[in-house]
N, C-alpha and C positions, 0 to 999 in steps of 0.2 A: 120394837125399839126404833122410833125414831131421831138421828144422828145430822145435827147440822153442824158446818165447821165454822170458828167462832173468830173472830177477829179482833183487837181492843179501836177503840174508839179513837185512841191516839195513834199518832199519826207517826209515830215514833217505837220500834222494839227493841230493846239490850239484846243486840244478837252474841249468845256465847261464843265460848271461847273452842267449842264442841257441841256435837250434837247434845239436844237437849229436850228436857219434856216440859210441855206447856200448855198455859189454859188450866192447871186447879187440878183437882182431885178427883171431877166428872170427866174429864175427858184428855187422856194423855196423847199427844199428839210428836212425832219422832220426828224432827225438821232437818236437813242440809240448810244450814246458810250462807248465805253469799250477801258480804256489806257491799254498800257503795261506795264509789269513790271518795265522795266526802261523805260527813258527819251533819248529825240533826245540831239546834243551834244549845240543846245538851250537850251536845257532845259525843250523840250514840247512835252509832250505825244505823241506818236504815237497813232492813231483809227486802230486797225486790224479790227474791225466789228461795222456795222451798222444796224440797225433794220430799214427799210422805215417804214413810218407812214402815210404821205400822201406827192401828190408832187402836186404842181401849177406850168404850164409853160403856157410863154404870147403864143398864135397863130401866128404861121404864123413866129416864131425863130426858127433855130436850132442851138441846142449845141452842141458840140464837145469836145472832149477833153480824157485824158487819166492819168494814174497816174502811173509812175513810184514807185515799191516799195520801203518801205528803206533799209529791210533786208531781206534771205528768211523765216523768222519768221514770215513774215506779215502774216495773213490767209485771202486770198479771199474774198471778203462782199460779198453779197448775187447777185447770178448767174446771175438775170433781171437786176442787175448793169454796167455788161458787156456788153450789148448787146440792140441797139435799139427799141421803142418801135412804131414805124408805126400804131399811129391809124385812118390812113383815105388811106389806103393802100390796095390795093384790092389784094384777095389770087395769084393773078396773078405777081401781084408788090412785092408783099413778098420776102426779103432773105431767103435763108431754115437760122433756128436757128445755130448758130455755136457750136458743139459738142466740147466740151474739151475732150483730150486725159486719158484713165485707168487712168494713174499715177498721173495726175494732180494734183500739191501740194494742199491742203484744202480743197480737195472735199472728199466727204463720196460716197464711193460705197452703192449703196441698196443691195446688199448682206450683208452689213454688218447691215443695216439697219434690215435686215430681221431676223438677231440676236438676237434682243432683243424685244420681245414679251412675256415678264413674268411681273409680277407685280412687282417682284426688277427690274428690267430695261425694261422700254418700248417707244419706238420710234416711233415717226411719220412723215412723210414726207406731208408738206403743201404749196402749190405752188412753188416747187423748193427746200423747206429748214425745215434741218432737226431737230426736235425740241425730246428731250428730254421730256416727259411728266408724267414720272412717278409720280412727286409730286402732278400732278392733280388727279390722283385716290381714293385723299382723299377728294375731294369739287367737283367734276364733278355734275353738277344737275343731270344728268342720271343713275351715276351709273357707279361703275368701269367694268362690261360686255361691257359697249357701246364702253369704250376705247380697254379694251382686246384683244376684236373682232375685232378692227382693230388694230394693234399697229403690227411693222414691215413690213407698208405696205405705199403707199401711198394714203389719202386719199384723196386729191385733186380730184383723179381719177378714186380711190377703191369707187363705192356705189354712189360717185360724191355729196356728201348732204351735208360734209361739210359746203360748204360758204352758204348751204342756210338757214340751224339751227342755224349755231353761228353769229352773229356780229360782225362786222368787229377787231374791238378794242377786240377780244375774246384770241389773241394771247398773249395780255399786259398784263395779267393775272398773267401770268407765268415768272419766272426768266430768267432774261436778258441771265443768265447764260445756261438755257434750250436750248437755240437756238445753236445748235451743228454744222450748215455751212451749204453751200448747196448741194447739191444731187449732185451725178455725173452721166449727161444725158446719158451719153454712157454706161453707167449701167443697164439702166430701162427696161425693158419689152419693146420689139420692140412692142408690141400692147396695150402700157399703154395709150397713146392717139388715139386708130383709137374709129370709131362714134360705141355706141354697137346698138344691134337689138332694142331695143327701142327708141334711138336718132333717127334712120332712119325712125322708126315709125314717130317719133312724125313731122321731118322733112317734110314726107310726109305728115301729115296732114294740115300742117302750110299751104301748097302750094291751099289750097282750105276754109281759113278760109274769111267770108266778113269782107269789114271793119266794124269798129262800128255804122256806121250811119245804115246801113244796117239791124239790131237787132231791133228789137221793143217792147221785153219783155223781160224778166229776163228770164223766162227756156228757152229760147232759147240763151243765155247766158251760160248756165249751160251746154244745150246739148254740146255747141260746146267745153266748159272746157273740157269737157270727153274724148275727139278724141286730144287733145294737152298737158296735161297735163301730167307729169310722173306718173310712176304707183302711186310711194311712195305718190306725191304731192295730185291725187285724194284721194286717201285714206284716208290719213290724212283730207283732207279738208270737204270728203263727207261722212263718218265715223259716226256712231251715236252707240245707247244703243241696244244692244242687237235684238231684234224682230225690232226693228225701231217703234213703237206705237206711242210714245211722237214724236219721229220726224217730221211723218206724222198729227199730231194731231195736230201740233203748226199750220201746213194751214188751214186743216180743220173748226179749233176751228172760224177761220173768217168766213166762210162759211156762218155759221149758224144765222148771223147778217144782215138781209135786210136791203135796205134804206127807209124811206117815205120821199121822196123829196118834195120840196116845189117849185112851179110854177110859171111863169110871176109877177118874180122881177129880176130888172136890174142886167147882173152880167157880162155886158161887161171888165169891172175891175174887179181882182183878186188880192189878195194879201196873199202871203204864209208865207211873215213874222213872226218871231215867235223870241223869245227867250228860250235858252233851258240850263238848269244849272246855267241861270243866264246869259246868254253869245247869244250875238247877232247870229241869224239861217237864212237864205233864206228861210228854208224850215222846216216842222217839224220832220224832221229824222235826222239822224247823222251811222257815222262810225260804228259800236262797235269796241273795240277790240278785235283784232284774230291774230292770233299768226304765226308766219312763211310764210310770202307772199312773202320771196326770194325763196322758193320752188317754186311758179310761176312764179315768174319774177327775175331776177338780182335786181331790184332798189326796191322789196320788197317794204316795209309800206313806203317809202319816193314816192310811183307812187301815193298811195290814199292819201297822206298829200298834196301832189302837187295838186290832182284834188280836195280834199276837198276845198284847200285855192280858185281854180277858183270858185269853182258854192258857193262856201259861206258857207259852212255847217262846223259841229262841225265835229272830229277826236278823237279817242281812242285810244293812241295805248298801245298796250299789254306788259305787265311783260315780257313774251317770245315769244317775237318780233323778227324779226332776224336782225333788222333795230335797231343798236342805237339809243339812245336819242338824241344823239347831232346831228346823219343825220338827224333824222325827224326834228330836229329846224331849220337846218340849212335852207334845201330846203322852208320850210313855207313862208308866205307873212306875213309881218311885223303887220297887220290887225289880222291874223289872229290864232285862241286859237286852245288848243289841251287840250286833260285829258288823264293824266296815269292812265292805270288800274292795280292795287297791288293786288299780293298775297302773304300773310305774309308768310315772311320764317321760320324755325324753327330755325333758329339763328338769333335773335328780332333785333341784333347789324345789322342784314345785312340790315333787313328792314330799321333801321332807317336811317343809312349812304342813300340804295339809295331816302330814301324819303326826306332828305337833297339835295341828289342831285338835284331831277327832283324839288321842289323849287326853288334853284336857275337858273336850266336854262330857267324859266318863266310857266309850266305848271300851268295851272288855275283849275284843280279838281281835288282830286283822285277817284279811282271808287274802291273800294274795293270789289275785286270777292266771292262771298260765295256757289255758287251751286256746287262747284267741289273740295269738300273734301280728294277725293280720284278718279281718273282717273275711268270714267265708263267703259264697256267692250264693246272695240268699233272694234267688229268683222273683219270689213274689214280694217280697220289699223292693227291689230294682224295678220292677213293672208299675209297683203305684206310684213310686214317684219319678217313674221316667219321666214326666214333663218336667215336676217342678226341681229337677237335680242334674238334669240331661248333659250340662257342661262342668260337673264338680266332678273332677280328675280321681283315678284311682289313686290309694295308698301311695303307690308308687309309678306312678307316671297314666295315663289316658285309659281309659277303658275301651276296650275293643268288642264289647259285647253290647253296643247300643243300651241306648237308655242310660238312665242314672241312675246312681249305685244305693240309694235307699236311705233310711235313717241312718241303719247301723252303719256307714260309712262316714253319715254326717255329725257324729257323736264321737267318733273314736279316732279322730285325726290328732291327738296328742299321744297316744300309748306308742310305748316306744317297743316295736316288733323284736330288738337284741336284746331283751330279756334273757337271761341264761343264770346259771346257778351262782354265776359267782357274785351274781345281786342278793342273795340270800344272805350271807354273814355283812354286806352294806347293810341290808332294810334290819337285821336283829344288833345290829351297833346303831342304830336310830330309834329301838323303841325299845320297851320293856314288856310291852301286849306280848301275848302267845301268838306266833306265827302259826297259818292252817295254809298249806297249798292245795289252792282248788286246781283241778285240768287235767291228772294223772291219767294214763291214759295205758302204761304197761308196768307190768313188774317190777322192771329194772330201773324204772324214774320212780318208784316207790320206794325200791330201795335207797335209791340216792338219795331222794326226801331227805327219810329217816336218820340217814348219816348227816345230812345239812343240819339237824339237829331242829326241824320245825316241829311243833305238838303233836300237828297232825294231819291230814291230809283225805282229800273231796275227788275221790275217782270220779270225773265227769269229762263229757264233750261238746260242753256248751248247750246242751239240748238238740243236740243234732242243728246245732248251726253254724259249725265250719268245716270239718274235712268231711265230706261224705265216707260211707265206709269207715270210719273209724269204729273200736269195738263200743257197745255196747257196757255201761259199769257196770252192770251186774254180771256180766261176762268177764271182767276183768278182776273183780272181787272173786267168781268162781276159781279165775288161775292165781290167784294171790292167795288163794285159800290154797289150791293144793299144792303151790310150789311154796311157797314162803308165811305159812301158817304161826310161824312165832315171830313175823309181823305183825300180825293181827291183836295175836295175844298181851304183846308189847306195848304196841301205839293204838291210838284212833284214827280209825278208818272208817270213812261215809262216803255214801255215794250221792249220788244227784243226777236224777235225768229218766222219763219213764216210770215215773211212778203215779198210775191212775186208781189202785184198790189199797187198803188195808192189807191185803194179803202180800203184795210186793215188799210192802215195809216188813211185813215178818219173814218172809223169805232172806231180805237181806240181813236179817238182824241176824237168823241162826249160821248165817256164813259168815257172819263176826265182824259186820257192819255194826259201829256205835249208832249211826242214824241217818236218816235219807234225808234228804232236802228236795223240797216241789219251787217251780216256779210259777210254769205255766197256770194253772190251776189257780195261783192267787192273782194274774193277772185278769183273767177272764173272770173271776168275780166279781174282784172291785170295778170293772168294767162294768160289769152289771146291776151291783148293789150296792156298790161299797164297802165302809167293814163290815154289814150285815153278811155280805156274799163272802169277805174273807174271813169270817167267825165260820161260815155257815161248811167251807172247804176244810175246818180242822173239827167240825165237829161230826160231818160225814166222817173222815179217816177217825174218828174216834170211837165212832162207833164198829166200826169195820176193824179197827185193832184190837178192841177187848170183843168183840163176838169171835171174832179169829181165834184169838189164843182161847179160850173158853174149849171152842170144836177141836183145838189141837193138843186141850189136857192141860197148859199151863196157867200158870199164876202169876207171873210177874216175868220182866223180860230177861233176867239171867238164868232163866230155865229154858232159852229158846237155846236151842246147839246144834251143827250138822246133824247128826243122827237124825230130826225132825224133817228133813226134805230129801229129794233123791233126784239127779241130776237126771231127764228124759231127752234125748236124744231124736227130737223129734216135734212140729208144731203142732198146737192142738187143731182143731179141726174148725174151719170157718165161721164167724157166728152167722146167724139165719137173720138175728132182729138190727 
């Protein structure tokens, strides 16, 4: 498909009264407008500038065309407007890009760009165009360091992370007026796009990764994450508390759970069917939400919304997603649900606007997160971006531990740490959705839950990414089993955290877990392969869950019950491979 952008011959456009689509029936094109001060001698606005938004063109057209200015008042629209976009073009068939001349009326040198790096004037340059961002200094979720530190630079290319933390629609934020033109190429750093020592890294290793069929387990999944993923991207993903205790403890804690299987009865049929949240499941697990999966892939949380909707399972996606709301809906299969997972802001208006939103674009639960009060110290994310964060202040006041405090610090500077239960009957006088609290972490804040009157509720500890030492949820589902067992029976309870086999998920099922939730696992896929890699993590545990129950005598999951496991008191013994 080749896709040029089309322009009319007059000199003149009816700019609406709102965003609008234009150009026909081949090619819809989504414009911000801004008239001129005066009028054409129609009577009709001139457009000096456009914002793309997003563009459909049919396959297999090309457009053409060009625009004549009216006056040299006009300023430029944005640079990718000029020039073809060949996406099924191989680097061989490529035009080189056409450089505009120093002088070129409407363009902005990055020299000058490079001028304003102070908090009264700070500048960015984002794919091509140059945005004015000083009024975000004061709403940034991360913190005015993250901007500072790059500001007179371009970061499309500076650090390259960009498009993978923010959201697409991230730019709309900001005043129409912000958008200052676009860059002028002949400007930039002759080495602002060549590949750095890491892209070559990771290029090489791409060249020896199998495909997904090929995988058979999740840590071999993981191994291969490690060898293709950017530094920043590991880090952030593989990152835990401190010593890593709880980390490791979330696997372990399965461990220690034998089976006593039951023998010669028919289990030629299996059936994995379940419901979870209330919402039809293939299987008893689900997505969780996790936050930033365009660090691994371009197509981000819309690669596991896609492979959720094939193999049938439930989706989460996250408050700091990098993937809008509206891409995750769109891509979904009409069949099938998704639940946002909320972290209240500390400005309650913002909470409630987006919990208005994600209502109306169809989301069927919220998951309210509670174990991540305040960003744990998650050492090896602190380490990779010690340069690039070195002066972005802790949560609350300087960090005294050298370096800089990582993604997850630069993402969660709006959640508001006084979270407490008495936001519970606020956020259920705000919606109709089923409230689920993720983060439970002991008995006693289960119980409380369940009197708050939520659905249900996600024993987790973030994946061992904030309090070290914290238990284990399959450990804490073992004592909610034996202390408060007509909980169980009562509500839904799921865990999340440590679960690498098929056999974990049926362990937790017969202690009277509704269903587990994976994170990690579908991050380090779609890092990998995409939704092939996130299809490919649910149809490993799919296999591993009905050969399980098969060896363990049953048939369908409400045949799974205590009696089927036996609590061992002790760790299995080293593996050797």
């Amino acid at each position: 498909m080749t896709v040029r952008w089309i322009y009319r011959r007059r000199s003149t456009l009816a700019a609406p009264s709102n965003d609008s689509d234009v150009f026909g029936k081949h090619l819809s094109l989504r414009v911000h407008w801004i008239p001129t001060q005066g009028t054409s001698a129609t009577g009709q606005s001139r457009c000096i500038r456009g914002r793309v938004v997003s563009c459909d063109a049919s396959p297999g057209r090309e457009m053409s065309g060009r625009q004549v200015p009216a006056s040299a008042d006009d300023v430029p629209t944005t640079y990718a407007l000029f020039n073809p976009l060949n996406l099924d073009a191989s680097k061989e068939r490529q035009a080189p890009t056409p450089v505009p001349s120093k002088a070129a009326a409407g363009y902005i040198s990055y020299d000058e760009v490079q001028k304003h790096n102070t908090p009264d004037s700070c500048w960015v340059v984002v794919e091509g165009q140059v945005y004015d961002v000083t009024s975000v200094l004061g709403w940034h979720p991360g913190g005015v360091p993250a901007i500072l530190n790059n500001s007179g630079k371009d970061i499309t290319t500076h650090r390259k992370v960009f498009k993978s933390i923010h959201p697409p629609n991230t730019l709309r934020r900001i005043p129409i007026e912000a958008h200052l033109g676009p860059i002028d190429p002949a400007t930039m750093p002759v080495d602002a796009n060549q590949p750095t020592e890491e892209e070559l890294r990771i290029a090489e290793a791409r060249k020896h990764i199998p495909s997904p069929s090929a995988v058979i387990n999740l840590d071999e999944i993981e191994d291969i994450a490690k060898k293709v993923l950017t530094t920043t991207a590991w880090a952030y993903y593989r990152s835990t508390a401190d010593d890593e205790n709880t980390y490791y403890e979330n696997s372990a804690a399965y461990k220690r759970f034998w089976f006593r299987p039951r023998v010669m009865n028919k289990i030629s049929q299996v059936s994995t069917s379940t419901t979870l949240f209330g919402l039809p499941s293939s299987l008893p697990i689900y997505i969780s939400p996790t936050a930033l999966m365009r660090l691994g892939h371009p197509d981000g949380e819309m690669n596991a919304t896609r492979a959720a909707g094939q193999e049938g399972i439930l989706q989460g996606i996250s408050n700091n997603a990098s993937c809008s709301t509206e891409e995750c809906m769109a891509v979904k299969r009409p069949e099938q649900h998704l639940i946002f997972q909320l972290y209240l802001n500390k400005d309650r208006a913002a909470s409630e606007a987006l919990i208005r939103n994600i209502e109306s674009q169809g989301f069927k639960a919220i998951m309210l997160t509670v174990d991540a009060a305040v960003p744990g110290k998650r050492e090896l994310d602190q380490r990779t971006k010690g340069g690039d964060l070195k002066d972005m202040p802790a949560a609350f006041g300087k960090s005294n531990t050298g370096g800089g405090l990582g993604v997850s610090h630069a993402i969660s500077g709006y959640q508001d740490p006084d979270v407490c239960w008495d936001d519970v009957p606020w956020l259920k006088s705000r919606t109709k959705l089923p409230i689920i609290i993720k983060g439970i972490q002991c008995v006693e804040d289960a119980e409380r839950a369940f009197e708050s009157g939520v659905q249900a509720i996600v024993l987790s500890n973030h994946g061992g990414r904030e309090l070290d030492f914290s238990p284990a949820p399959m450990t804490v589902l073992y004592e909610l089993h034996q202390r408060r067992p007509d909980l169980i029976q009562k509500h839904e309870v799921y865990i999340d955290g440590g679960v690498r086999r098929g056999t974990d998920v049926l362990k937790a099922l017969c202690l009277g877990a509704r269903g587990v939730g994976l994170g990690r696992p579908f991050l380090y896929a779609n890092g990998v392969w995409g939704e092939e890699g996130c299809r490919r993590v649910v149809q490993i545990l799919r296999e591993e869950i009905i050969t399980g129950m098969q060896l363990m005598g049953v048939t369908s999951l409400d045949q799974l019950r205590p009696e089927l496991v036996q609590y061992v008191d002790r760790d299995p013994p080293p593996r050797t491979r």
